[in-house]
C-alpha positions in Angstrom: 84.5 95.0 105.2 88.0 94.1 103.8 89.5 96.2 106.5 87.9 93.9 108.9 89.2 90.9 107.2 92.6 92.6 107.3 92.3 93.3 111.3 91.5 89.4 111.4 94.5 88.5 109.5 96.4 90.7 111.8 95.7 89.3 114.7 96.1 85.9 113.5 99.4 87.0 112.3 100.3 88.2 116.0 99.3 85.6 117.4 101.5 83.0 114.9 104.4 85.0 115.9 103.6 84.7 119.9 103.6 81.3 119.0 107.1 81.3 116.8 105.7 80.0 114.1 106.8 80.8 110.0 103.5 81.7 109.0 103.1 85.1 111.1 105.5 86.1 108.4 103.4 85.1 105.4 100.4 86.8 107.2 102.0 89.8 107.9 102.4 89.9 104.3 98.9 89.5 103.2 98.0 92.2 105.7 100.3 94.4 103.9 98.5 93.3 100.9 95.1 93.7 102.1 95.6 97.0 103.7 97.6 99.1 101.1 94.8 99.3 98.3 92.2 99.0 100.7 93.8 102.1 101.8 93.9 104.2 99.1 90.4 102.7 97.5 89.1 104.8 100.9 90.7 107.7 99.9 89.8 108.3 97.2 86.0 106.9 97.9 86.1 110.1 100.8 87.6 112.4 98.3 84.9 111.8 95.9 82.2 111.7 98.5 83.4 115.0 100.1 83.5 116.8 96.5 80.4 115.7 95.9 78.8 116.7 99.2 80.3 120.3 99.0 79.7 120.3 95.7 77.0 123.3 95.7 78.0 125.1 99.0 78.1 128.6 98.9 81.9 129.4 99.6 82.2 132.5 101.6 85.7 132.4 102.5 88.3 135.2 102.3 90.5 132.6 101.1 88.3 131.4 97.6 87.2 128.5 96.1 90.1 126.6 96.4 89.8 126.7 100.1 87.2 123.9 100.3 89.5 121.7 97.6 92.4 122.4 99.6 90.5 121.5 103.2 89.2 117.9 101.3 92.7 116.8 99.9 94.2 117.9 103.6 91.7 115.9 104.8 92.1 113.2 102.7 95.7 113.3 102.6 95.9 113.0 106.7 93.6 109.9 106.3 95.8 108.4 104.1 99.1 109.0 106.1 97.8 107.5 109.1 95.8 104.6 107.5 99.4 103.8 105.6 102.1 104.1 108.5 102.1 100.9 110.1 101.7 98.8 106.9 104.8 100.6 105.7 106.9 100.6 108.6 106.1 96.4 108.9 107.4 96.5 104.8 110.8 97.7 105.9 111.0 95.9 109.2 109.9 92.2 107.6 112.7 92.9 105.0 115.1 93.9 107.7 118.0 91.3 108.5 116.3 91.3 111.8 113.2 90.0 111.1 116.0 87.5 108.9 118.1 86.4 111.5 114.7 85.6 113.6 112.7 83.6 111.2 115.7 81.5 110.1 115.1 80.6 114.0 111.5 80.0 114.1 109.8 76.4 113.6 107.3 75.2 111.4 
């Protein structure tokens, strides 16, 4: 649900910043806010979830019974790279003089 309500801030931020105005900023911001513990509240929901799930499954691997552990943190791991890339990149672009230089040129 909250990662809905971040999508919507999202897109109202986009389209603030189609429209040059300050706010898209500001948004942008509580997207990043939104979507970082979101994030790892997720992760660490599916971690727990998957532990749980293959908590008595026979492991027949030549590899032990650390293979399932390891398979659930990759798992959860790739999740959390993906899910996090985009609201890290937009932390170090909004702080770039770039992203400065342009709202000291946007209006109200």
């Amino acid at each position: 649900m909250l990662s809905l309500v971040a999508a919507g801030v999202l897109l109202a931020a986009g389209i603030q910043m189609i429209r040059n105005r300050r706010n898209g900023i500001r948004l942008h911001w509580i997207f990043i806010a939104i979507k970082l513990p979101v994030t790892v509240l997720v992760a660490v929901a599916t971690y727990l979830f998957t532990a749980t799930m293959f908590r008595n499954v026979p492991v027949n691997t030549a590899a032990g019974p650390n293979a399932m552990a390891l398979m659930m943190i990759a798992q959860v791991s790739a999740g959390l790279i993906v899910s996090l890339a985009y609201p890290i990149t937009l932390v170090f672009l909004l702080r770039s003089q770039t992203a400065k230089n342009y709202l000291a040129l946007l209006t109200e």
